[in-house]
Structure formats: C-alpha cells, structure tokens
ZALOFI-37262 format. One line per 3 residues: for each residue x, z negated, y negated of N, C-alpha, C. Coordinates in steps of 0.05 Angstrom, whole numbers, plus 5000, padded with zeros to 4 digits. Atoms other than C-alpha are relative to their C-alpha. Layout:
# residues N
X,Z,Y,X,Z,Y,X,Z,Y; ... $
This chain:
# residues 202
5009,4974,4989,4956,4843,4507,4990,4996,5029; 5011,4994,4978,4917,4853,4571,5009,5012,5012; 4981,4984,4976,4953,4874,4628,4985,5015,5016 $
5016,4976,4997,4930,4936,4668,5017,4994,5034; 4989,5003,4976,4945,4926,4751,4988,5023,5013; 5007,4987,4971,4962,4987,4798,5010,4983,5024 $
4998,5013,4984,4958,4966,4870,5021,5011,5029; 4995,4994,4974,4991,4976,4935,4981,4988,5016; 5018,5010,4983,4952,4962,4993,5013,4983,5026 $
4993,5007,4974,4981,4948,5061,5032,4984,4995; 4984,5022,5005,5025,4879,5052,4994,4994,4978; 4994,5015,5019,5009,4867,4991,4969,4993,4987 $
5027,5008,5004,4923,4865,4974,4992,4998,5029; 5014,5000,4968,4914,4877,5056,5014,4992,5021; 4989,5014,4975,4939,4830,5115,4993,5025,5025 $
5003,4977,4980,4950,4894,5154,5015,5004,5018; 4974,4989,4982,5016,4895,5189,4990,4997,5027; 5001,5002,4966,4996,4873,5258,4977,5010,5008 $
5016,4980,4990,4933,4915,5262,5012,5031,5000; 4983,4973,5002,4981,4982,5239,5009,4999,5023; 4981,5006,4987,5031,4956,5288,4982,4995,5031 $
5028,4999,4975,4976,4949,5347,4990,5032,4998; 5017,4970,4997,4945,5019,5329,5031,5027,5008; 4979,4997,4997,5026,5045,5334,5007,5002,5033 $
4993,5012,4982,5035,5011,5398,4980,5025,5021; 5034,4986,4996,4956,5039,5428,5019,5028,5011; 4998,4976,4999,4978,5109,5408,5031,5008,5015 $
4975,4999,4986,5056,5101,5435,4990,5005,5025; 5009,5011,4977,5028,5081,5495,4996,5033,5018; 5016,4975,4994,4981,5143,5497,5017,5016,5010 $
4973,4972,5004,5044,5194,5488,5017,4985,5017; 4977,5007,4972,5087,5158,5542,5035,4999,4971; 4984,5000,5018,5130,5136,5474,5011,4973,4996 $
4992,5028,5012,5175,5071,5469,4989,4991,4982; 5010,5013,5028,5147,5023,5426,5024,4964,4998; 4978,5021,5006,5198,4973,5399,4992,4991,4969 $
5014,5008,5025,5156,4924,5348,5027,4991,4979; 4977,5012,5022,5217,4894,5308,5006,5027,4994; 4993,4978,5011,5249,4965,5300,4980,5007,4983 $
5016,4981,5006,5190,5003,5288,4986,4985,4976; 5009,5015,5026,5163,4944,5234,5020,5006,4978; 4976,5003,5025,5233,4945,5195,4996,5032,4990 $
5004,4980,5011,5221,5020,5195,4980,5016,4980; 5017,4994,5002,5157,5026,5172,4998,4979,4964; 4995,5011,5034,5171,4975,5112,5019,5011,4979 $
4976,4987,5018,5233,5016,5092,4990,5026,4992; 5010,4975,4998,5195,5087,5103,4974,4997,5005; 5031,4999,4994,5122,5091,5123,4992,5015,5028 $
5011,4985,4977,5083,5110,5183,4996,5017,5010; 5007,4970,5000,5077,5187,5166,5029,5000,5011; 4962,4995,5000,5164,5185,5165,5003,4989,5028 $
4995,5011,4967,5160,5139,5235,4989,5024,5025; 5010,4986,4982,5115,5184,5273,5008,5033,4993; 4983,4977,5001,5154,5248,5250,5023,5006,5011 $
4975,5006,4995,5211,5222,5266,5005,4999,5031; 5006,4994,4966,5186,5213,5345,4995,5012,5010; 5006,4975,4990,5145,5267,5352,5029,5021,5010 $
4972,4980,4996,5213,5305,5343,5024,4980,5026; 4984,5010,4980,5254,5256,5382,4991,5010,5028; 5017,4996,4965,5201,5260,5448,4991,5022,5001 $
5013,4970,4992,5178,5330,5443,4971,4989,4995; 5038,5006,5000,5110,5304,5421,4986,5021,4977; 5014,4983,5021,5053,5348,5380,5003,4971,4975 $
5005,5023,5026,5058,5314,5311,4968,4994,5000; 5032,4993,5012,4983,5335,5294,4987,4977,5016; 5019,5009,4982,4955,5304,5360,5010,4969,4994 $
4993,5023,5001,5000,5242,5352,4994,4980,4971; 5009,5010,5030,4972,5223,5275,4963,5003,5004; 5022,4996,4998,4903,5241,5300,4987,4977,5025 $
5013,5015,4979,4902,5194,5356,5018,4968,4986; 4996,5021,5009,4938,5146,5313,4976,4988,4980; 5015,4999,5015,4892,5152,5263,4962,4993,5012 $
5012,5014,4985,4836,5141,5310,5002,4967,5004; 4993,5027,4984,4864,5077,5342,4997,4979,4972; 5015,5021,5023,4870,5047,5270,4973,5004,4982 $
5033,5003,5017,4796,5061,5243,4992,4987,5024; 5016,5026,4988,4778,5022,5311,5014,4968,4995; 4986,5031,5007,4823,4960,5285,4994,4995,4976 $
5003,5010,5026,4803,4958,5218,4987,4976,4986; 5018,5021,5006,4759,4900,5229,5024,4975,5008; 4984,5015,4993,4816,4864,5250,5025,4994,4965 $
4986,5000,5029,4851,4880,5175,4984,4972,4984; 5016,5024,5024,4837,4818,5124,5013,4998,4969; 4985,5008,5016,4859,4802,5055,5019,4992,4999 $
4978,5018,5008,4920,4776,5029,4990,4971,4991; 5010,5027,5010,4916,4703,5017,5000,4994,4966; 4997,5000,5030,4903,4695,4944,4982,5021,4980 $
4999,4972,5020,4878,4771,4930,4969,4996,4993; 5023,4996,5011,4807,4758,4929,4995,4974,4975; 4999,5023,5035,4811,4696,4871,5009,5022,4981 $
4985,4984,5035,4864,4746,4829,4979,5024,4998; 5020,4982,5012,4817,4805,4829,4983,4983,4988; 5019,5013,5015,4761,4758,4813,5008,4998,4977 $
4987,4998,5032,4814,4731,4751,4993,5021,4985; 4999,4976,5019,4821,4803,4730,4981,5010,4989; 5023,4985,5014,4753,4813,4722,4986,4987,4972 $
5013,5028,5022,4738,4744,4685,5016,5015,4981; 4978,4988,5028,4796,4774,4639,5003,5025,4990; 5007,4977,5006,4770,4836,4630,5031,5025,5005 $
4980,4991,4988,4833,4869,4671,4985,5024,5019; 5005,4977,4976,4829,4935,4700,5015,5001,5028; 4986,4992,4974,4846,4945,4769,5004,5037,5006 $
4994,4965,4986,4878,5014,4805,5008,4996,5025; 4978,5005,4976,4899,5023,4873,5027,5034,5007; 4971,4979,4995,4956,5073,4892,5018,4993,5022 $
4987,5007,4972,4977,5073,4978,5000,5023,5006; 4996,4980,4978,5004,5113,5025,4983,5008,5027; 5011,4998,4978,4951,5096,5065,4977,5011,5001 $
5019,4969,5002,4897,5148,5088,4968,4993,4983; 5032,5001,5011,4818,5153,5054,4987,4976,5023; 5007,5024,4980,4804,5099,5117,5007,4970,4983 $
4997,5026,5028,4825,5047,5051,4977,4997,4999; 5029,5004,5008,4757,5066,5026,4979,4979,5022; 5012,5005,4982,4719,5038,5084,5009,4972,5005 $
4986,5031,5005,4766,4976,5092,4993,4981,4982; 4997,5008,5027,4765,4963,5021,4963,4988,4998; 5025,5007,4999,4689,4963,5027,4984,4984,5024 $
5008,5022,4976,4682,4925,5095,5019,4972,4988; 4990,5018,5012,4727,4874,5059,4981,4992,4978; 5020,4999,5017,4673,4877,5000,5016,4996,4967 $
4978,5009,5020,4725,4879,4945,5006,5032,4986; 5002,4976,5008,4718,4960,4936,4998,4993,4962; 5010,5006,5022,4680,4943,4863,5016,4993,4971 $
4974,5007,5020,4753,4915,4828,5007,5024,4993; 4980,4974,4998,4779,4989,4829,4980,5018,4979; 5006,4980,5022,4769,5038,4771,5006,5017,5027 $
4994,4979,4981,4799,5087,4818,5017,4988,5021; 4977,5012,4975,4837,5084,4883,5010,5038,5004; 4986,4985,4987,4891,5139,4904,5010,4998,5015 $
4985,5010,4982,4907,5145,4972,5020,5029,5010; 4979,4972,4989,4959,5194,5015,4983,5024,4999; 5014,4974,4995,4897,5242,5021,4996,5012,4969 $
5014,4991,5028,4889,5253,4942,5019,5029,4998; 4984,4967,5013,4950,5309,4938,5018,4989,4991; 4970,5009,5017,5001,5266,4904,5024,5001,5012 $
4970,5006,4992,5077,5265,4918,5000,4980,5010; 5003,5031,4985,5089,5206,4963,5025,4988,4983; 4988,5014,4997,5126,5151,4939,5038,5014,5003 $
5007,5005,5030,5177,5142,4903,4998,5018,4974; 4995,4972,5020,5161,5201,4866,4976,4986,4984; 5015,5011,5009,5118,5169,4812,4972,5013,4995 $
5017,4993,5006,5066,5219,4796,4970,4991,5000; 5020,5009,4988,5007,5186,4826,5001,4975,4981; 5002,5014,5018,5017,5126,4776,5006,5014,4977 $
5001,4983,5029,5036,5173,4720,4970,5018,4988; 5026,4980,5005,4964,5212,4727,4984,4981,4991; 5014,5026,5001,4936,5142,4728,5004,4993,4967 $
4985,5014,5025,4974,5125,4663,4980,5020,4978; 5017,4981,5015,4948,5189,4632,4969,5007,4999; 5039,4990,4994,4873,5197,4650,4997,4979,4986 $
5014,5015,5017,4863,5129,4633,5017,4990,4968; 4980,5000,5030,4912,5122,4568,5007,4978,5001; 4991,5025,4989,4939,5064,4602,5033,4985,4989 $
4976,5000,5023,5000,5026,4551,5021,4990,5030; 4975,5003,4978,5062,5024,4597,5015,4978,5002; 4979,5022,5003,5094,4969,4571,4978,4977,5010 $
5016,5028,4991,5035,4921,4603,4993,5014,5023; 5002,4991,4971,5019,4961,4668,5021,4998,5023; 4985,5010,4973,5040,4930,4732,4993,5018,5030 $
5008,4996,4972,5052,4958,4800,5004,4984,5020; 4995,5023,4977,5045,4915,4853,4993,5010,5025; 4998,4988,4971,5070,4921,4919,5022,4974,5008 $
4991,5016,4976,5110,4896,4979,5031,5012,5003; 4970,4975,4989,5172,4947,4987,5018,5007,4981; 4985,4990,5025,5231,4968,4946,4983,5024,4997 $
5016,4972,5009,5200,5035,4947,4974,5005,4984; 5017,4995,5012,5144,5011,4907,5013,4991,4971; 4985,4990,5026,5192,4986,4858,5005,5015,4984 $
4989,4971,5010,5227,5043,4853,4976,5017,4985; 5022,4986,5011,5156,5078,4845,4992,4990,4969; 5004,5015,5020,5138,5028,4784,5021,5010,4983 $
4967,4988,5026,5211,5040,4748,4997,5028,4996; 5005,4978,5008,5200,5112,4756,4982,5010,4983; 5038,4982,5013,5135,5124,4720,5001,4981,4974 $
4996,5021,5020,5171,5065,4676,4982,4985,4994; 5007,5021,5003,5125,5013,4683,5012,4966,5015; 4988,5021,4990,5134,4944,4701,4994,4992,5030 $
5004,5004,4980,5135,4916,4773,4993,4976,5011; 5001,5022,4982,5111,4855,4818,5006,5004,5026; 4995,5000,4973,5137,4846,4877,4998,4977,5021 $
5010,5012,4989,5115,4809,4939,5031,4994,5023; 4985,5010,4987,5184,4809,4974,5026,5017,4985; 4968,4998,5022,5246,4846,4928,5003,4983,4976 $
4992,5001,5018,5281,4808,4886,5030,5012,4987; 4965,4990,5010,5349,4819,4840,4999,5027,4980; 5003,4971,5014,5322,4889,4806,4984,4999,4972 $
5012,4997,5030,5313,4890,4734,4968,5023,5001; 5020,4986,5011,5248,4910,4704,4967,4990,5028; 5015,5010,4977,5214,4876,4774,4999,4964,4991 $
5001,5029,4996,5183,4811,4776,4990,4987,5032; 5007,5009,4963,5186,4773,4854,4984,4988,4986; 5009,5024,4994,5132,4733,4869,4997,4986,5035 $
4999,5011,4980,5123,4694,4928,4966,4999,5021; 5031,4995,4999,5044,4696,4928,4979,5005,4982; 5017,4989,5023,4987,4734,4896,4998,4986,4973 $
5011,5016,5018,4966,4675,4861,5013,5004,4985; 4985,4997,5010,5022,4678,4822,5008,5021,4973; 5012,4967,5019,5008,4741,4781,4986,4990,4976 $
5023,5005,5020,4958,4698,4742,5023,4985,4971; 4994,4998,5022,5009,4672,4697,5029,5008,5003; 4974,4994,4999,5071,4713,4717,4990,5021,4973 $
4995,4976,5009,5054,4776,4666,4988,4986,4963 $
C-alpha cells in the first residue's frame, strides 16, 4: 500500500527554531519583555507561540493583539533566514517518484505559504492547513480528520509527521499513524532520528 504523509512544519520539514526564537526575542525587546531563550524554546516545543505570547501579554500587562502583530511582523522579515530540514527536500522528491501524496497541517500562520514557496518546495502539497484555516488547534485532531475525509484518505497508511508529543497525540487522535522526529516510547508512533529515514521506515 502507498502511504499518504500529513506534515508538520516548524522542526520537522522547516529549520525554523532560531529564526522563531530571534523574531520572539525582536518583539520582547520591543514590549520591554524578558526574553529567556532556553525557557521560552522548551515552552514553545511543549505549547506553541500563540500559548507563549498569551501567557506574557497577561503576565506584563501587554496588548495581546499588538504583541502577535509585531511578532508577526518581525518573523515575515526573517523568513529568509528559515531553510529546510536536512533530508526533506530528497523525501518529498521520493514521494513524488512513488506516487505519495503529501499534506501539510501547522500551527503556523498563512506566512507557511510564502516560505514554503521561497523554499520552492510549495508544489509537494495537495493542500496545506495552517492556524489561519479555522481548525481546532492541536491536539484536537480535526484538521487531519477533514484531511482524511475530503480526500478518502485509508487511515491505517496515513502518517503524521512532526517534532512534538503534541503532534503525536494529534496523529493517535484522528487514529492514524505517527513519525516522530524526537518522541520516542508511545505506541502507534514511530521515532526517527532523520527525515531520510521515512523512506523505508513505513
């Protein structure tokens, strides 16, 4: 059977952390807001960026709105600084030789699109869903379950791949199978260590 790959984006198809983590810093800065990279990384792999900068605003008396708008700024001017994962542009290529559909499915904003296409790697993707589509975030599965259903996608060969327990969790919920780029130990997940790896893990 032909295996069917949704994607995560940020750690796991996109060498993004230390441009996020720079556009973080930028906008801290701006707002007169501690920036503490080790914390604020461990947080941002456990929860996400929207959950970090909610979480401050309220600590520092900051406007949320203005503080996601000037974050959001700061990373569309770093985006040229984002690169692939080592590996990801060979395995897409595979998937295509192998007549493998690609999906993506991130938390991260419609600024994917633009990445995705300054990377030149847009073209793998049947669809991409990002935070702006309307879906439940993470790990609420829906956003891979709409995926499953539109395209009539068999469950028992559809992989999510990501970086985070929480994309696990997302994958087990929507009951498909998982790859993972750094959990191991959780049934129904397979670790790998590097993209490449994918080509004859499934």
């Amino acid at each position: 059977m032909i295996p069917t790959f949704i994607w995560d984006l940020d750690g796991t198809l996109l060498d993004s952390y230390q441009a996020i983590l720079a556009g973080i810093e930028e906008t801290y800065t701006q707002f007169d807001i501690p920036f503490d990279r080790e914390e604020i990384h461990a947080f941002i792999l456990t929860y996400s960026v929207k959950d970090l900068l909610a979480r401050d605003a309220q600590k520092y008396g900051k406007d949320l709105a203005q503080l996601n708008q000037a974050r959001a700024n700061s990373l569309r001017e770093k985006n040229t600084a984002i690169q692939l994962m080592e590996g990801a542009r060979e395995v897409l290529e595979w998937t295509v030789q192998e007549g493998i559909q690609n999906f993506i499915y991130t938390h991260k904003s419609d600024n994917a699109f633009q990445v995705l296409a300054d990377l030149g790697v847009d073209h793998y993707f049947t669809e991409i869903l990002t935070s702006d589509s309307g879906f439940a975030r993470k790990p609420d599965p829906e956003a891979l379950l709409y995926l499953i259903e539109k395209y009539d996608l068999d469950k028992s060969t559809t992989y999510y791949v990501g970086d985070r327990l929480l994309d696990v969790e997302t994958a087990l919920a929507a009951g498909i199978g998982s790859i993972n780029l750094q959990i191991d130990g959780v049934e129904g997940n397979i670790k790998i260590e590097s993209l490449l790896q994918i080509v004859p893990s499934v």
